[in-house]
C-alpha positions in Angstrom: 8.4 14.3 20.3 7.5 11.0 21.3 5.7 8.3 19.2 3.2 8.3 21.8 2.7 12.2 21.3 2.7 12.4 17.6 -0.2 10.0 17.9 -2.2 12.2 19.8 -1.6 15.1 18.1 -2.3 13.7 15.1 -5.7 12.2 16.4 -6.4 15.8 17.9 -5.9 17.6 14.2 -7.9 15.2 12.5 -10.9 15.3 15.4 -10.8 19.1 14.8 -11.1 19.2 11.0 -14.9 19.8 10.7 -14.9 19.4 7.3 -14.7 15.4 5.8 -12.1 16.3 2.9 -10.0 17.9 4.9 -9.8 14.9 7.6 -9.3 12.6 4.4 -6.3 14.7 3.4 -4.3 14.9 7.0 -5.3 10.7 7.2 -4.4 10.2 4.2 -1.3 11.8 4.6 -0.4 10.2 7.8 -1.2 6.7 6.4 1.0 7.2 3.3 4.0 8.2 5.7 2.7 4.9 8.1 3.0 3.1 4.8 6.5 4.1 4.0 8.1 3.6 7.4 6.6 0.1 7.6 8.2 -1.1 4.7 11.6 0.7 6.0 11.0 -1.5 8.9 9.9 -4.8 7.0 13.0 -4.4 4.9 15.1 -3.4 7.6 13.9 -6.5 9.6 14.0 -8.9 6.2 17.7 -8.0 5.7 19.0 -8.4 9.2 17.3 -11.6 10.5 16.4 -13.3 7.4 13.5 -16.0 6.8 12.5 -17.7 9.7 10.3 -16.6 12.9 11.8 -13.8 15.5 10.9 -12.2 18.3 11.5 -9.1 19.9 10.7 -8.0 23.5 6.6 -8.0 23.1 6.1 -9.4 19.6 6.8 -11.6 17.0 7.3 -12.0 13.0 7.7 -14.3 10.1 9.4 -13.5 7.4 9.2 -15.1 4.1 11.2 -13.7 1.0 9.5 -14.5 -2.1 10.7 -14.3 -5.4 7.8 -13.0 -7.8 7.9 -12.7 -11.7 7.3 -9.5 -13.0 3.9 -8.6 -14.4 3.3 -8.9 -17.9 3.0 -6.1 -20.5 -0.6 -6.8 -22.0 -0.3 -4.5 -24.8 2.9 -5.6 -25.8 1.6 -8.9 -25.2 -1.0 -8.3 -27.8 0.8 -6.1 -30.6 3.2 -9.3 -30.8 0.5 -12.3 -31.2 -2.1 -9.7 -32.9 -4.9 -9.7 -30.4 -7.2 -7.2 -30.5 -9.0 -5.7 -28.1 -11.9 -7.4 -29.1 -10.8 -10.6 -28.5 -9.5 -10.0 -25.5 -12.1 -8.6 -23.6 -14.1 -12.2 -24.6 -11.8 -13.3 -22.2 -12.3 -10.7 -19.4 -14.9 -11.0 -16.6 -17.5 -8.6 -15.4 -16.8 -5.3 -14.9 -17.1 -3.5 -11.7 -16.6 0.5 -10.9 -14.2 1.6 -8.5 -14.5 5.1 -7.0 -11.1 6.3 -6.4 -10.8 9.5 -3.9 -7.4 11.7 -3.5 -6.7 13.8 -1.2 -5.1 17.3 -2.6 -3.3 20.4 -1.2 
């Protein structure tokens, strides 16, 4: 099966679903497997070109490798110079709610 046919079958079982949760789970799905073979690709790409701008027969990329520090282990953080929660939140902004939806089999 071609990429051009997987796409259309793809658009044709999501258009259909009739029920909303059930399109959410087959996108869903499909986005989490477009997720992982992008960063096959990125990686792939990153590995055999290296930084710098290249081209391919229709399009271009950049890429940049960027070292990042790891993130920092807050509760750790605050068992070893005694902070309690208390005093940390006087240092947190406002709040806001997030509204997290999962698709499930």
């Amino acid at each position: 099966m071609t990429e051009v046919q997987a796409t259309i079958q793809a658009l044709a079982t999501v258009e259909s679903l009739t029920n909303k949760i059930d399109s959410l789970a087959v996108l869903d799905r499909q986005i989490k497997n477009l997720t992982a073979e992008t960063k096959l690709l990125k990686d792939g790409i990153a590995n055999q070109y290296g930084e710098g701008k290249h081209r391919g027969e229709k399009y271009g990329v950049r890429v940049t490798i960027e070292q990042r520090k790891g993130s920092v282990d807050m509760e750790a953080l605050c068992k070893h110079f005694g902070i309690t929660e208390a005093q940390l939140d006087s240092f947190r902004g406002e709040s806001s709610a997030v509204i997290k939806v999962a698709a499930t089999a």
